[in-house]
N, C-alpha and C positions, 0 to 999 in steps of 0.2 A: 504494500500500500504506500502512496506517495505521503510523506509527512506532510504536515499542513503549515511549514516554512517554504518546502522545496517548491520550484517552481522550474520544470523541465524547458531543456531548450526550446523546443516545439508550442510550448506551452501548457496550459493544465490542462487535461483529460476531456474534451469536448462530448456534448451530448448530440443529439439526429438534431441536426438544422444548426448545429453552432459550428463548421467546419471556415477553418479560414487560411486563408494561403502564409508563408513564413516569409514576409519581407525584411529579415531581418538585417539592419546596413552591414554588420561583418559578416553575412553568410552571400549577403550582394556582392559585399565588396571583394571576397575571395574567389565566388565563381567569376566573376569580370576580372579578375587579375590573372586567372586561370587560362580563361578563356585570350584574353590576350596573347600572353606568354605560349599560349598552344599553338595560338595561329602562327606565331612568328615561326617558331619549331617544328614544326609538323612536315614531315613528306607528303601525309597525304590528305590535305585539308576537309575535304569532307567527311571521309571516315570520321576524323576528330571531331569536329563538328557536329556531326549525328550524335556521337557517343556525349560529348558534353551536353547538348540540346535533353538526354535521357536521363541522364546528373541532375542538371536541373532542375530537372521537373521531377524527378524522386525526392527533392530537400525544400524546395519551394510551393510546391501545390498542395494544396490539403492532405495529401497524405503524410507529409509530416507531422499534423495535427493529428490525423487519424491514428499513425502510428503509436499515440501515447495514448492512447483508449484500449486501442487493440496489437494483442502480441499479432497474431496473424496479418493484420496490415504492415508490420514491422519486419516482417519476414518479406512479405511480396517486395517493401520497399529495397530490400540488401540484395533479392534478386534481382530485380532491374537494373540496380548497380552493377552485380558480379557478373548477371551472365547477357546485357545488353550493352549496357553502360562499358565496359570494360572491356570486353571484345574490339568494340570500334575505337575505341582511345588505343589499344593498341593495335589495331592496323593502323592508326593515324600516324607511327613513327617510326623511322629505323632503326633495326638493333640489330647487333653483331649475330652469328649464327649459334644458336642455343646445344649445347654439349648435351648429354644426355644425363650428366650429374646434375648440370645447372638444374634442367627442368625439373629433376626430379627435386632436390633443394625447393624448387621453388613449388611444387605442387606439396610439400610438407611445410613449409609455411603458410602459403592457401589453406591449409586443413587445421595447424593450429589456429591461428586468427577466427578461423568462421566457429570453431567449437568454441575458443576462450571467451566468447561476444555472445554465446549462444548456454551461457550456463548463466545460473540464475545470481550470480553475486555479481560479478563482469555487470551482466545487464542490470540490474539494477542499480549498478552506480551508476548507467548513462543519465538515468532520472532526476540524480541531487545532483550533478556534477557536470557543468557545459565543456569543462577540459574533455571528459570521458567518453561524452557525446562524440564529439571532435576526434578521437581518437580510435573510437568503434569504425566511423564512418571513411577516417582518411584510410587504418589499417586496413577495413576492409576492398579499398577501392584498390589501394597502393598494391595489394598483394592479388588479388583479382589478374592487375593490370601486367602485372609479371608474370602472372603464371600464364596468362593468355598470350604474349609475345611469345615466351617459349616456347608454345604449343605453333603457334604460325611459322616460328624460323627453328624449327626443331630440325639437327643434323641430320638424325634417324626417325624414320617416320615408324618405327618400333616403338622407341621411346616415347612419342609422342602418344602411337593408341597407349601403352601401358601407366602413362600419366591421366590421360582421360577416362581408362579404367578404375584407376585408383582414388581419380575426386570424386566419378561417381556412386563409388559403393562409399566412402566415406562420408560425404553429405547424404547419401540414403540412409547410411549410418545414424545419422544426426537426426534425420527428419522421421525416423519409427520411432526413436529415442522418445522423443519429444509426442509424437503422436499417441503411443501406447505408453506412457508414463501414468501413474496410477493415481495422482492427483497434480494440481496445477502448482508451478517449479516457480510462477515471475509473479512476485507479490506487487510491484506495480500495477498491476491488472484485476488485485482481487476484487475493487468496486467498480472500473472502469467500463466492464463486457456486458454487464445486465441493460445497461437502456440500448443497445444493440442487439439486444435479444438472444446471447449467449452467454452461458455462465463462463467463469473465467479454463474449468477443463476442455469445453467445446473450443474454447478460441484458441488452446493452444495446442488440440488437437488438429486444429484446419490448418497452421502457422508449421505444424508439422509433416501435415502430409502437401502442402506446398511445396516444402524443401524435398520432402523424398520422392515429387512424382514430379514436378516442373524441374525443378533442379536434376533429380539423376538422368531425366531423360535427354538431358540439354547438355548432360557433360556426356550420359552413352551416345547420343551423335555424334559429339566429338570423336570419340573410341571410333567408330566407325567409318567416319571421317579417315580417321589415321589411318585403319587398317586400310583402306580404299588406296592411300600413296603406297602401303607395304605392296600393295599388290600390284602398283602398274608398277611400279620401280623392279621387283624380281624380275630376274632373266628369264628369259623366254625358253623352255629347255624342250619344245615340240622340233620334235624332228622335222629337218628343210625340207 
């Protein structure tokens, strides 16, 4: 439950009809220094651009608001991030060719960040604490944004399916966890869910199986994806 000092970045816990967008001037002022600093940098402008355009609108539109009512909104929101948002910011730029330690380094970062944010002490400090806010949302982008380069400039296209194998049984991981959990884990939420017509287990049963059924299926296309290069790259071994 939120203390009746705290006062969340997004704002307090809105009711049906009180949603409202998060204009707030350091959250303006960092996407537009972002988005600047992107353009300038970028190979590939529009990629980047899409992908900030998706940033955007995950921390500024009512879903930020909504996010602090509802854990499962809070979930949809990290997914736009991780697996929309993040994707095209990195097509947007170039990076050296991904070794197959790197990727893997970086898809085990990818997996502690999204669990460490997704247990119930972690998230509840996002609540009393705008540093923690701040730092769920950059960790979770920063490490997104790495691990999806990786995956685009990966040397061996092995490594690649075997990294998008391994995020998505981890985040499926995550998201049964959380959905077959035996009572509700985010005490933020424990007044929030009833005037949206969910008690707080319902909500964090949806916010779970979000992540295990949009999320794995988004990282096993990837898997797929990759096997697709393992297999035109093998040699052709049919006889002339």
């Amino acid at each position: 439950m939120i203390g009746p000092d705290a006062v969340p970045f997004c704002g307090l816990p809105p009711r049906p009809g009180e949603l409202a967008w998060k204009l707030d001037p350091l959250l303006i002022g960092v996407l537009l220094a972002g988005l600047s600093l992107g353009w300038v940098w970028a190979s590939e402008r529009r990629g980047f651009l899409a992908g900030w355009v998706v940033l955007a609108a995950s921390l500024v539109t009512p879903l930020c608001s909504l996010a602090v009512a509802l854990f499962s909104v809070r979930v949809g929101q990290h997914l736009l991030v991780m697996l929309v948002a993040a994707p095209l910011l990195a097509a947007g730029f170039r990076a050296h060719s991904a070794a197959p330690r790197e990727l893997a380094l970086s898809a085990v970062i990818f997996a502690v960040v999204l669990w460490f944010w997704h247990m119930p002490a972690p998230y509840a400090l996002t609540f009393v604490s705008d540093v923690a806010w701040w730092a769920m949302h950059g960790s979770l982008l920063g490490a997104a944004v790495w691990f999806w380069q990786g995956v685009q400039r990966a040397v061996r296209a092995d490594a690649a399916l075997l990294s998008g194998l391994a995020t998505a049984a981890q985040m499926g991981a995550l998201g049964a966890f959380l959905t077959f959990a035996p009572r509700p884990l985010f005490t933020p939420h424990a007044l929030t869910t009833l005037p949206w017509g969910m008690t707080p287990l319902e909500d964090q049963q949806l916010g779970g199986l979000l992540m295990w059924v949009p999320g794995g299926l988004a990282f096993a296309g990837l898997a797929l994806w990759a096997l697709s290069r393992v297999l035109r790259a093998a040699p052709d071994h049919r006889a002339a």
